[in-house]
N, C-alpha and C positions, 0 to 999 in steps of 0.2 A: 493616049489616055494615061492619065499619072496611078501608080498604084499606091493602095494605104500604107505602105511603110514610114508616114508622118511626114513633116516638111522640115525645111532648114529656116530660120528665123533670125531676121540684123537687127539688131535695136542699135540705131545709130541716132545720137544728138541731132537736132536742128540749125546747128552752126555751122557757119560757111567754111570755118577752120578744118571741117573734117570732109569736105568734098573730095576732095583726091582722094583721102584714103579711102573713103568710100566707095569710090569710082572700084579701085582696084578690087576692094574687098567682095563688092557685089558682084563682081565679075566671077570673081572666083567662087562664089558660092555656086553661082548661077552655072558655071561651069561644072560644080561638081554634083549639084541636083538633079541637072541634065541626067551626065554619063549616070547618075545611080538611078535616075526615073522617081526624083524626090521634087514635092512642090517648094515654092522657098516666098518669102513674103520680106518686103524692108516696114520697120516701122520705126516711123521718128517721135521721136519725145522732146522735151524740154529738159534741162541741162548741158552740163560740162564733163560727161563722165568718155570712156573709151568706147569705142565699136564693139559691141559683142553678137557673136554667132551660136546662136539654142537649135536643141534639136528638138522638137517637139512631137509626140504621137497623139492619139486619140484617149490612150487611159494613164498619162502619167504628167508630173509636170515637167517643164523646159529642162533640157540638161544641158550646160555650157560647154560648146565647144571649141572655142575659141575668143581671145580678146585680144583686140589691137592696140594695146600699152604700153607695149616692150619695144618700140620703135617700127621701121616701117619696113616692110617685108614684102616682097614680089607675088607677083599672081601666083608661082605655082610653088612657093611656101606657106601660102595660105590652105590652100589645095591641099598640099602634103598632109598640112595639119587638121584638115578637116576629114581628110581620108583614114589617117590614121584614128583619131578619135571616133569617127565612126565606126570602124574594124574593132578596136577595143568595144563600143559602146554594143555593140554584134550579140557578142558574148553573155552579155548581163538578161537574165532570163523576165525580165520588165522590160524590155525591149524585143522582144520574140521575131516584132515586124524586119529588124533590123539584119536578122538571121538570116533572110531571103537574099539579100545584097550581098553579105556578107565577100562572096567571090566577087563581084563586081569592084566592092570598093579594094579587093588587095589586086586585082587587077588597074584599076584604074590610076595613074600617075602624070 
């Protein structure tokens, strides 16, 4: 049973060009949802823009965690960087949920 500490969110384009990366990227979401007991959802849209990963809770809007722009990065530099921005995002008292992980995600690598 997943707890309310909000879910991880991909908005990835519809283009065949971003399949790989996506492969990778959802892994590593899906990977780091897991170990923190976070729900995670893909959603495809139309356009040509980059992979981005939101965090999203119940009373706030999306916060970006991450965007895949900057060239292409391995499952567990994705990870890292979702790790780390979570642990930051921990801290911010609009995120209270976040608090609860908080040791999970500095544990988590």
């Amino acid at each position: 049973m997943k707890s309310n500490c909000g879910k991880l969110l991909v908005y990835t384009p519809k283009m065949a060009s971003h399949k790989e990366r996506l492969k990778v990227i959802k892994a590593a979401v899906e990977k780091t949802a897991k170990t923190l007991n976070l729900e995670f959802e893909v959603v495809a849209f139309k356009g040509n823009t980059p992979i981005y990963v939101y965090y999203k809770d119940d009373a706030a809007e999306p916060v970006p965690l991450y965007c895949d722009g900057e060239g292409e990065k391995s499952l567990e530099q994705v990870c890292n960087t979702l790790r780390s921005m979570i642990f930051v995002l921990s801290f911010h008292p609009k995120y209270a949920a976040l608090k609860r992980i908080r040791r999970a995600a500095m544990k988590f690598s």
